[in-house]
N, C-alpha and C positions, 0 to 999 in steps of 0.2 A: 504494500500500500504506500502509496506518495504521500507524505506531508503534505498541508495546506502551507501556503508560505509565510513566515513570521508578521503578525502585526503589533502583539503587545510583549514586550520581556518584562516577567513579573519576578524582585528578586525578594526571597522569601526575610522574615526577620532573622535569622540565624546568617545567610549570607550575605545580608546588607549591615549588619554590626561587626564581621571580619573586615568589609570595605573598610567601614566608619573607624572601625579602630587604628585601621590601615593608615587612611586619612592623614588622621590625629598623628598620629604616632610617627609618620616617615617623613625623613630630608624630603623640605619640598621644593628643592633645586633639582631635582632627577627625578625621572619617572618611576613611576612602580604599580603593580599590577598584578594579574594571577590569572588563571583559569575558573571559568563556570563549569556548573555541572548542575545537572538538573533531569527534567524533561520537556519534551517538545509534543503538547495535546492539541488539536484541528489547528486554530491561528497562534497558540500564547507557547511560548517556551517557560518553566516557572524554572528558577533557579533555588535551589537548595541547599550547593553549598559554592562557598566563595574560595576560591587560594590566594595564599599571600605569595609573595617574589619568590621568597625563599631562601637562605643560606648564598648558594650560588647563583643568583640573580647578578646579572650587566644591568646595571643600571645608568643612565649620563640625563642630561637635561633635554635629550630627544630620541631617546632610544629607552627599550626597557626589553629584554630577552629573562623569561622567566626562565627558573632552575629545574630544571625538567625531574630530575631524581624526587623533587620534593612537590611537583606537579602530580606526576606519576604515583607517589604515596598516598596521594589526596585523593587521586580517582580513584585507587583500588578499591581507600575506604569506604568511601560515596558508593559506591556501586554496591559491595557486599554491605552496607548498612541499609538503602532503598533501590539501589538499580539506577541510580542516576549515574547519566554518559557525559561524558567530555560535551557543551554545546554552543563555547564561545569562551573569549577573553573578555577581562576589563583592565586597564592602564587608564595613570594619568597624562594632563597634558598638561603640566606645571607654567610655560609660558605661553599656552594660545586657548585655542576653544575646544568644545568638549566635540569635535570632529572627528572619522577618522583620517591619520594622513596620507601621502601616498603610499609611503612605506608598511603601512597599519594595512589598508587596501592590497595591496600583494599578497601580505603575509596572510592575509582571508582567502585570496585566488587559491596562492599555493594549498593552503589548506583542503580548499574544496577540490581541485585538481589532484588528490593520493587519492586513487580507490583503495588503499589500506584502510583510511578513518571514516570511511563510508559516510563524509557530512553532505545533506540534503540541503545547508545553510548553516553559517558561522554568527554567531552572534557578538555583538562588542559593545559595553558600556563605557565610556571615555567621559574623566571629569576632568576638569580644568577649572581655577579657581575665579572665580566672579565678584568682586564686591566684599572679599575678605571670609566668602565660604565655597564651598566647592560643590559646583553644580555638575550633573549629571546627563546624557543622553545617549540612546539604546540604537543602534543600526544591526541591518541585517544584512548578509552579502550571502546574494541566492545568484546563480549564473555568474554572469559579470557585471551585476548591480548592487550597487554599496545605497541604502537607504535609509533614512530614519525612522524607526517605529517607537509607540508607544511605551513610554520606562513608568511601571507603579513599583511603588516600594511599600514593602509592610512595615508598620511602625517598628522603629528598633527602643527601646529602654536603656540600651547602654552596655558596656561590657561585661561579658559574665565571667 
């Protein structure tokens, strides 16, 4: 069966308080980011859990290459704890807008282009700071179109 194509990325309260803490907590001279994982039901991708950079994260002020060893940890758990898959990246963009860039765009191409990881669609949340907080917006890159869809967030309370 084919997915319907992405219109809303919903990121649940557990993986929007990894971001949030993320946020807070990281150099906001360099990027940083992680891997979603979730699933993907008719139009909504729901995200479940969030990955941080990690240990071996490349990080600089317009690049962010997550640490894959500590990616990979992430999924395995996600998956044996509810069956959630790999369904997109989030990074920030510490000096411009919460877009993604050209190089962000590739790195979704290439992705969808491996019949290995068998993606239907690559999802990406990109924050960049606004006004002294850091705002958010959700794309999807189905074919060879990068677009903006619908980001809800479920309330977060704060670090547990």
């Amino acid at each position: 069966m084919t997915q319907q194509p992405v219109a809303v990325v919903h990121l649940t309260a557990p993986a929007a308080r990894v971001i949030t803490t993320e946020l807070r907590t990281a150099d906001h001279t360099t990027e940083t980011g992680g891997i979603l994982l979730g699933h993907h039901t008719r139009d909504t991708v729901t995200v479940h859990h969030a990955g941080t950079p990690g240990p071996a994260a490349v990080r600089t002020p317009t690049y962010f290459l997550r640490d894959l060893a500590h990616a990979q940890a992430l999924a395995d758990a996600a998956f044996a704890a509810d069956s959630s898959v790999w369904v997109g990246e989030w990074h920030t963009h510490p000096t411009g807008r919460p877009v993604p860039s050209a190089r962000d765009t590739a790195t979704y191409r290439d992705l969808l282009d491996d019949p290995e990881l068998g993606f239907h669609s690559v999802i990406a949340v990109v924050f960049a700071p606004r006004q002294g907080r850091w705002t958010g917006a959700a794309w999807t890159c189905h074919g060879r179109r990068v677009a903006p869809v619908e980001l809800t967030i479920s309330p977060v309370d704060g670090p547990r």
